[in-house]
C-alpha positions as CSV (number, residue, x, y, z in Angstrom):
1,X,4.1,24.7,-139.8
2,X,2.6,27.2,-136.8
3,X,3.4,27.3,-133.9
4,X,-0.4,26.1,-132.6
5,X,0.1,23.0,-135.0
6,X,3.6,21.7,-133.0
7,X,2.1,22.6,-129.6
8,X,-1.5,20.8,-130.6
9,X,0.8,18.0,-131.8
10,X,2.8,17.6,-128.5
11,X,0.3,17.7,-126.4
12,X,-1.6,14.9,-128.4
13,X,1.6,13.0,-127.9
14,X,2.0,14.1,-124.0
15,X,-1.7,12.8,-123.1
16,X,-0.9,9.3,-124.9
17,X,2.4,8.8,-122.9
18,X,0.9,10.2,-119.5
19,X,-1.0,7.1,-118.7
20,X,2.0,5.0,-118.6
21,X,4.3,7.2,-116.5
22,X,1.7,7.1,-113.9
23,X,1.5,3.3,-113.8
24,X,5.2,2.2,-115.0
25,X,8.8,3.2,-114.1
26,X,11.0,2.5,-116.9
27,X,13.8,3.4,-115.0
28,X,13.2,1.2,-111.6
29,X,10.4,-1.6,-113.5
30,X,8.1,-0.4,-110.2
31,X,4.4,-0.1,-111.2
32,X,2.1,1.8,-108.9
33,X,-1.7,2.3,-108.4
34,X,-4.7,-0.1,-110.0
35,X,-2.0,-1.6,-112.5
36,X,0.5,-2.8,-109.9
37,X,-2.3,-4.2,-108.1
38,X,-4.0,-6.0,-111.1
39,X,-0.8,-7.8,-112.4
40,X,0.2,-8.8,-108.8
41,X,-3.1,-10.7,-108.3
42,X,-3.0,-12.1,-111.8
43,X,0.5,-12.6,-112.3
44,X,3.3,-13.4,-109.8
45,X,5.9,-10.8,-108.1
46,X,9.6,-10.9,-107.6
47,X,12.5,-8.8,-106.1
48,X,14.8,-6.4,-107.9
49,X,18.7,-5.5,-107.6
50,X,18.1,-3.4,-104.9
51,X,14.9,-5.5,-103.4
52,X,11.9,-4.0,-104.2
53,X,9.0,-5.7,-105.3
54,X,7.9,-6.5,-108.8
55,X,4.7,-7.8,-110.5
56,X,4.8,-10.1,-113.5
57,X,1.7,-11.0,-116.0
58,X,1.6,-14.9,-115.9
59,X,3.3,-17.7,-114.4
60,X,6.3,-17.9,-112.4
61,X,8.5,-19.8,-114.2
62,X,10.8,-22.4,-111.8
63,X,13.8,-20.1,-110.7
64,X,11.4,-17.3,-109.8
65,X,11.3,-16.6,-106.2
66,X,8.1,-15.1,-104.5
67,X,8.5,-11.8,-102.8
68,X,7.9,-12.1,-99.3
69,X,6.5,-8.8,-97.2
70,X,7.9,-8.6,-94.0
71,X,5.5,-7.6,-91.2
72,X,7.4,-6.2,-88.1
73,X,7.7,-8.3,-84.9
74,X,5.4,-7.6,-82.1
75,X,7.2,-7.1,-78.9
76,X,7.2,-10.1,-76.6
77,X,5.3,-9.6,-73.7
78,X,6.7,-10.5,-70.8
79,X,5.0,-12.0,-67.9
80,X,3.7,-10.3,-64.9
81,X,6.0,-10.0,-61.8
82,X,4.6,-12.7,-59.1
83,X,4.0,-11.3,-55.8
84,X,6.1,-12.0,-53.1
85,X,3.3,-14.8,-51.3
86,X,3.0,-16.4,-54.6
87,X,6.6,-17.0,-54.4
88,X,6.7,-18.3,-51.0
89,X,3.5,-20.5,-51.7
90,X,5.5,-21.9,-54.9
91,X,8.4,-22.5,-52.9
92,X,6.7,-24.2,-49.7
93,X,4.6,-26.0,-52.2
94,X,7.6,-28.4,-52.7
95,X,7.8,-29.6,-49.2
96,X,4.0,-31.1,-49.6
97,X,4.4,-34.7,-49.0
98,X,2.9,-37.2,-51.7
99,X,2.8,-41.1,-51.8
100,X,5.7,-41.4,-52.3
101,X,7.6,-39.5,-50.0
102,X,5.5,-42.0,-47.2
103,X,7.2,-44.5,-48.2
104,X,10.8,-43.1,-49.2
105,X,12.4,-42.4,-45.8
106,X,12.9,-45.5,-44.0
107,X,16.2,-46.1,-44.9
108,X,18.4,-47.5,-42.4
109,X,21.6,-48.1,-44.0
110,X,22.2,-44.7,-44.9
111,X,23.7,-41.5,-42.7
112,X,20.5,-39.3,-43.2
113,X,18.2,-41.3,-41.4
114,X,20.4,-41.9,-38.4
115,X,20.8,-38.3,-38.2
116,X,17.1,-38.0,-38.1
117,X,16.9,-40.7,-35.7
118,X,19.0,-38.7,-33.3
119,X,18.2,-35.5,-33.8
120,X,14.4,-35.8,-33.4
121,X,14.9,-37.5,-30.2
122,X,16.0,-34.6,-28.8
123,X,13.6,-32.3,-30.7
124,X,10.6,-34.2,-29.6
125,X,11.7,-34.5,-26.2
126,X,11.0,-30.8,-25.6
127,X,8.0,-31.0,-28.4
128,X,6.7,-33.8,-26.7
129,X,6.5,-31.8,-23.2
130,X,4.7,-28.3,-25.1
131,X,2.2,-31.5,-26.0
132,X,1.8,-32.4,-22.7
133,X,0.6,-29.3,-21.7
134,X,-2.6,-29.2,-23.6
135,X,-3.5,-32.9,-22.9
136,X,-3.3,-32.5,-19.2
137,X,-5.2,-29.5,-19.5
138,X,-7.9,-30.8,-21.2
139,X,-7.6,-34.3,-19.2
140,X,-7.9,-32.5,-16.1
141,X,-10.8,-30.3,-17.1
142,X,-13.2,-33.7,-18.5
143,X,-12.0,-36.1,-15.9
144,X,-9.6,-33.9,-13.4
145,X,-6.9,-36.5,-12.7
146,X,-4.0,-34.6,-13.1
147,X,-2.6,-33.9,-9.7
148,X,-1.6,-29.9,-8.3
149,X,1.5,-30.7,-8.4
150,X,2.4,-32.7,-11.4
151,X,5.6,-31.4,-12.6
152,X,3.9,-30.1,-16.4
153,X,2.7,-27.1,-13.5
154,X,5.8,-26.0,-13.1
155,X,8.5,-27.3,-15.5
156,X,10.3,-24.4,-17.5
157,X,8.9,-25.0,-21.0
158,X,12.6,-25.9,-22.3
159,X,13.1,-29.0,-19.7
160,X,13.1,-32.2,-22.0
161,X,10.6,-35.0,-21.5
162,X,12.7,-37.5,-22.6
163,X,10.3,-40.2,-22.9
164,X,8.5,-38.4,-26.0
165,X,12.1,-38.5,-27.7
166,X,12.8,-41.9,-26.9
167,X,9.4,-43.0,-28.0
168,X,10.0,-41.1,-31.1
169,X,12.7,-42.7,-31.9
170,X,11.4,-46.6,-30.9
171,X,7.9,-45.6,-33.0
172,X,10.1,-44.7,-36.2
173,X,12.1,-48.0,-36.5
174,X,8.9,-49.6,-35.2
175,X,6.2,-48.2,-37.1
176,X,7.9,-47.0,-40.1
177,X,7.9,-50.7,-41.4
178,X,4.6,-51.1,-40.5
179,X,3.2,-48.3,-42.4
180,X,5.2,-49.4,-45.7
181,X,3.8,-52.2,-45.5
182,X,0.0,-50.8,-44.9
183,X,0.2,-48.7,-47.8
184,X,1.3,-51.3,-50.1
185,X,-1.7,-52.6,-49.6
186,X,-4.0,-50.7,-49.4
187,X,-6.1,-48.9,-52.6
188,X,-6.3,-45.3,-50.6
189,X,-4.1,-43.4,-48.5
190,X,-7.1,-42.5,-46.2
191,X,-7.5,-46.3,-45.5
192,X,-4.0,-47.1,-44.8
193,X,-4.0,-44.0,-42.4
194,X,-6.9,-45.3,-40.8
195,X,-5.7,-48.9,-40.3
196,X,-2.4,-47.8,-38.9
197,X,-4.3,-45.7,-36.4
198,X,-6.3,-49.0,-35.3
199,X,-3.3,-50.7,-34.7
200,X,-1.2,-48.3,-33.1
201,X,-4.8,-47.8,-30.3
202,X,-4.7,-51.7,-29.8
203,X,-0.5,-51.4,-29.4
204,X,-0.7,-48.7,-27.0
205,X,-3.7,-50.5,-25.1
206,X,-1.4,-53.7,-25.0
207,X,1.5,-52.2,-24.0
208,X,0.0,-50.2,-20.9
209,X,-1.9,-53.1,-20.2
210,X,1.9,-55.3,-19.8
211,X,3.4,-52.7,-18.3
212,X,0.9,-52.5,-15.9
213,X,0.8,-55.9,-15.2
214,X,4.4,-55.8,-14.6
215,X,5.5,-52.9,-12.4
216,X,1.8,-51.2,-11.4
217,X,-0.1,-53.5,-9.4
218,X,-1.6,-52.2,-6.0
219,X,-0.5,-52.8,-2.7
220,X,-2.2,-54.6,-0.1
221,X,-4.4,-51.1,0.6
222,X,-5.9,-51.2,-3.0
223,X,-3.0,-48.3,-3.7
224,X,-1.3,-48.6,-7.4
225,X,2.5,-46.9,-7.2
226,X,2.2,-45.3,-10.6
227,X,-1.0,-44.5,-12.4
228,X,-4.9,-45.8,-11.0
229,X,-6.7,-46.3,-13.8
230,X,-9.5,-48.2,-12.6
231,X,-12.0,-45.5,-11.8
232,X,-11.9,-44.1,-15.0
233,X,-14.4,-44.9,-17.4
234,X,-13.1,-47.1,-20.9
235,X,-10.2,-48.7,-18.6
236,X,-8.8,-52.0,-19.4
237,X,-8.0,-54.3,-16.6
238,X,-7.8,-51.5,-14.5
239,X,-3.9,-50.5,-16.3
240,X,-4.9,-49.2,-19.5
241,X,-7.6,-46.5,-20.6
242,X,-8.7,-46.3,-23.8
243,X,-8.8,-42.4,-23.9
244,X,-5.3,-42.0,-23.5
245,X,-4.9,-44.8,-26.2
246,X,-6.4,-43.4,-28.4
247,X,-4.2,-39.9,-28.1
248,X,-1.7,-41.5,-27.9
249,X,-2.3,-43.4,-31.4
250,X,-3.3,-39.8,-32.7
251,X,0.5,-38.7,-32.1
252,X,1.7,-41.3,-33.7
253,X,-0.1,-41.3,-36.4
254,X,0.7,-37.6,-36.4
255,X,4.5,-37.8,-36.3
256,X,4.7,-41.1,-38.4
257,X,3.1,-39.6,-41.4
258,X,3.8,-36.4,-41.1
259,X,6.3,-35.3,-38.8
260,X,9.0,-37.7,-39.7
261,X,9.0,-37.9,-43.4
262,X,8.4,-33.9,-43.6
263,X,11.3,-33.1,-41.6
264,X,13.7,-36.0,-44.0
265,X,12.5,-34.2,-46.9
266,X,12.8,-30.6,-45.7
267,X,16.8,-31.8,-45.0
268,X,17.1,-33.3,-48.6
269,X,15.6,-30.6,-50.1
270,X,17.9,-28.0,-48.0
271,X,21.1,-30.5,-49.1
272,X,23.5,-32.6,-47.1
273,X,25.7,-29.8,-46.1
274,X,23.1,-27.4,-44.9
275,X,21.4,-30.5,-43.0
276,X,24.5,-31.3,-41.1
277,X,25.2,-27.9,-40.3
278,X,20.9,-28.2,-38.6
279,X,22.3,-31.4,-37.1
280,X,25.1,-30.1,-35.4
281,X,23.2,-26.9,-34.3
282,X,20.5,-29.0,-32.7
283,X,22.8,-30.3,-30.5
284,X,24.8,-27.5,-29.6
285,X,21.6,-26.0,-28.2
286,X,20.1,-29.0,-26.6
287,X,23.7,-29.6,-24.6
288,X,23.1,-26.2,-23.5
289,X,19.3,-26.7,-22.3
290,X,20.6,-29.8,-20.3
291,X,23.6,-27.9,-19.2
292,X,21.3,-24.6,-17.7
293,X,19.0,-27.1,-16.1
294,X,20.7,-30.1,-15.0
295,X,24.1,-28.2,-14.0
296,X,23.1,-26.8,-11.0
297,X,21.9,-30.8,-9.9
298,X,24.9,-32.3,-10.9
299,X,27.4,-29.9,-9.5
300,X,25.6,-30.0,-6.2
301,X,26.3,-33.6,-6.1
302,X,30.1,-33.0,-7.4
303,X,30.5,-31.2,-4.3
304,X,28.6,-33.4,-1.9
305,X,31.3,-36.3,-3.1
């Protein structure tokens, strides 16, 4: 035989064999190009010993497992950084007062709401006289009864008016019930607010009337000793005046539903140690207002005894 006849006979047998080296690995059972791709969709695929993928013509039988193609994890994303205000919004955000919290602080039996009691008497006795200040102002402008030289003129603004802390402390054990009682009521907050701002005008009105009654009646001259109402328009009897009433229902209704049950929540929020530790810093400093203004009084009638 020639030499051309074996090499035309090779490559005859080269060119049949080709086709399948190029779409089947007898040595790793891989296929690759159109072929792998026809028997995958037609058949079913399973793993190898060293866990590559295979195709298979028909199918699966029941121990076969299906390949699964792993598709790489995106990265989480985190979320963006809040600014510094949205943080302090999100934290003063829990101090908002809701229906409940209206309700939720009247609780005599227990240590917190004493505190409260006492410590906002002496709070609002020096709020109460900053208050004072832009009431008279106004009062005296519109109607200009406040005399030259009523103390508010010249008061330090750190001298208690301890009437505003006293009455703070009679209108929470007062009125505190009172509202309870309103809102359970009552459909709305709006209306409950409203209603306990009636009654706390037609209180007030009452109770300057009595006391009017009682310790301010004139003198044989037509002189009252304490407050002359009785050329003011909206008086009552002479002893009460409605305008005043009526401010003075504002505050309450102001420190009622707002003051009082913001300031018990801001000390349960803060916890019962850090609330004490407010408590007994409140009146560390008020003993030391008292002390810088009433000291010099009372040691200059030490040493006139």
């Amino acid at each position: 035989m020639s030499n051309s006849s074996v090499l035309k006979k090779h490559t005859k047998k080269f060119s049949k064999q080709a086709p399948q080296r190029k779409t089947f690995s007898r040595a790793s059972g891989h296929m690759s190009g159109s072929a792998y791709g026809a028997r995958a969709a037609s058949g079913y695929m399973t793993r190898n010993a060293i866990g590559m993928p295979v195709a298979h013509l028909g199918s699966a039988p029941a121990s076969a497992k299906p390949a699964t193609v792993h598709t790489p994890k995106a990265a989480p994303r985190t979320a963006p950084r809040e600014s510094l205000g949205a943080r302090a919004i999100a934290h003063l955000k829990r101090f908002a007062l809701d229906k409940a919290d209206e309700t939720a602080f009247f609780e005599p039996k227990t240590w917190a709401f004493w505190r409260g009691i006492i410590m906002y008497l002496f709070v609002f006795s020096v709020v109460g006289h900053w208050l004072e200040i832009p009431y008279c102002l106004s009062m005296h402008a519109l109607f200009g009864i406040v005399d030259d030289g009523y103390a508010i003129w010249s008061d330090p603004l750190y001298v208690p008016y301890w009437v505003y802390g006293i009455g703070a402390a009679i209108v929470t054990l007062m009125l505190m019930p009172l509202k309870i009682h309103i809102i359970g009521k009552r459909k709305t907050m709006w209306g409950a607010a409203l209603e306990f701002f009636a009654i706390c005008v037609v209180m007030c009105a009452v109770m300057e009337c009595v006391m009017g009654w009682i310790i301010n009646q004139p003198d044989e001259f037509g002189q009252y000793p304490y407050w002359d109402n009785s050329v003011l328009p909206l008086n009552i009897f002479d002893q009460a005046w409605l305008v005043n009433d009526f401010f003075l229902g504002l505050v309450a209704l102001g420190y009622v539903w707002f003051a009082f049950p913001f300031c018990q929540k801001a000390m349960r929020l803060i916890g019962e140690r850090a609330a004490n530790r407010v408590f007994v810093s409140v009146l560390v400093l008020f003993g030391f207002i008292c002390l810088s203004f009433y000291g010099p009084d009372v040691a200059a009638l030490i040493m006139q005894a």
